[in-house]
N, C-alpha and C positions, 0 to 999 in steps of 0.2 A: 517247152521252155525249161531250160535249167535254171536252176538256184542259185542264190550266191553263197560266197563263204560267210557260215552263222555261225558255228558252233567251233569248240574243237573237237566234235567228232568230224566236222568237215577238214580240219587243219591237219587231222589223224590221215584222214584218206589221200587228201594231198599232197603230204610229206610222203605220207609209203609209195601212190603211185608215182609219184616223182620217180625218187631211189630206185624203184624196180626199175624204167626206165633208164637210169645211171647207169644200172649195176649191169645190162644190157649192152650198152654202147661201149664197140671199142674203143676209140676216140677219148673218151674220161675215166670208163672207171677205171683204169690199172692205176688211177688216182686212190682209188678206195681199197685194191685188194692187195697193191706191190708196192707201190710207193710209202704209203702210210696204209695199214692193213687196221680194217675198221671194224672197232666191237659194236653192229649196227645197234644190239641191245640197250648200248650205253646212247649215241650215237642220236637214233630217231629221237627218244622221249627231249634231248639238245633241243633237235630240232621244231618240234613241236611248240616246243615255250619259246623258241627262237620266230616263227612263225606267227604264235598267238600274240606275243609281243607288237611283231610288226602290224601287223594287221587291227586286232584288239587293245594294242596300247595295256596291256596284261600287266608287265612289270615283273610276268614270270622267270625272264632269260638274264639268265647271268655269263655274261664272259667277255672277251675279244674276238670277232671272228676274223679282224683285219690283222692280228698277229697268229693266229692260228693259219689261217691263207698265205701269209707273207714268209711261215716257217715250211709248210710245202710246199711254197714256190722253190724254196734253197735248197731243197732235194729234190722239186724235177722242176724246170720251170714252167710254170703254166705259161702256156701263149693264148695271144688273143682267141685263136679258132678254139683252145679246151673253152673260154667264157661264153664263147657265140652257141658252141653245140651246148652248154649246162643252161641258159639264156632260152634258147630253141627248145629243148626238152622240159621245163619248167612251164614256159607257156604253152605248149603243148597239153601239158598237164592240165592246168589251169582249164584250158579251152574246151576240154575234151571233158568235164567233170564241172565246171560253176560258168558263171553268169551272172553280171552285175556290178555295184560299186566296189565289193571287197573284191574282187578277183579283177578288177582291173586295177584296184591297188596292189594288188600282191604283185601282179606282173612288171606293176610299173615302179614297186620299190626294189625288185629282184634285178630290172635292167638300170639301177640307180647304184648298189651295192656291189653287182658285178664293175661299173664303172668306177667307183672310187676304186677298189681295191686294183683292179687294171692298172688305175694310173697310180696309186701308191708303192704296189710291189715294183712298177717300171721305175718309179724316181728313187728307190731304194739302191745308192752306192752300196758295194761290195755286201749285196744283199742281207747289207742292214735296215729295216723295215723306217719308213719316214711316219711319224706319228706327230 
């Protein structure tokens, strides 16, 4: 039996084998390495408190990530299929490493997040962001 997500050493392990997964796929990362080319150093530790946040209610993560998504989209457009495969590899992640109420939370605020932003970047005229 696997564990659920406890810790942020688990949120640590999550986030990285997500990414390496990302960084893998051609289908999204030319998201991370041409599009917008990512200092993963800066980048992970985001995501971490962006994660422990959701999950832990942390109060760690500071930003916008619906405006940050919405200023990538304007330089390449994400479509539906880049949400499905980051979606697809996430719970993959997820599945292949925890077990439990947190990691069914996680999956299921990631396929909540990929949805808002879906249809916010869509109702964005002249790829002005709708907030």
């Amino acid at each position: 039996m696997k564990k659920d997500i406890e810790t942020t050493e688990d949120i640590v392990l999550l986030v990285n084998s997500f990414y390496e997964k990302v960084k893998q796929d051609n289908s999204i990362s030319f998201f991370f390495t041409k599009v917008v080319p990512v200092n993963w150093e800066k980048h992970l530790p985001v995501m971490y408190r962006f994660w422990e946040n959701i999950i832990f209610h942390s109060g760690g993560y500071v930003g916008n990530p619906m405006l940050v998504h919405a200023q990538l989209s304007a330089r390449h457009t994400m479509q539906p299929s880049h949400f499905e495969k980051w979606i697809a590899l996430f719970n993959a992640t997820v599945d292949e490493l925890f077990e439990g109420a947190n990691a069914a939370l996680a999956k299921q605020r990631a396929h909540s997040i990929a949805t808002v932003m879906q249809i916010k970047i869509a109702a964005s005229p002249n790829d002005q962001p709708v907030y």
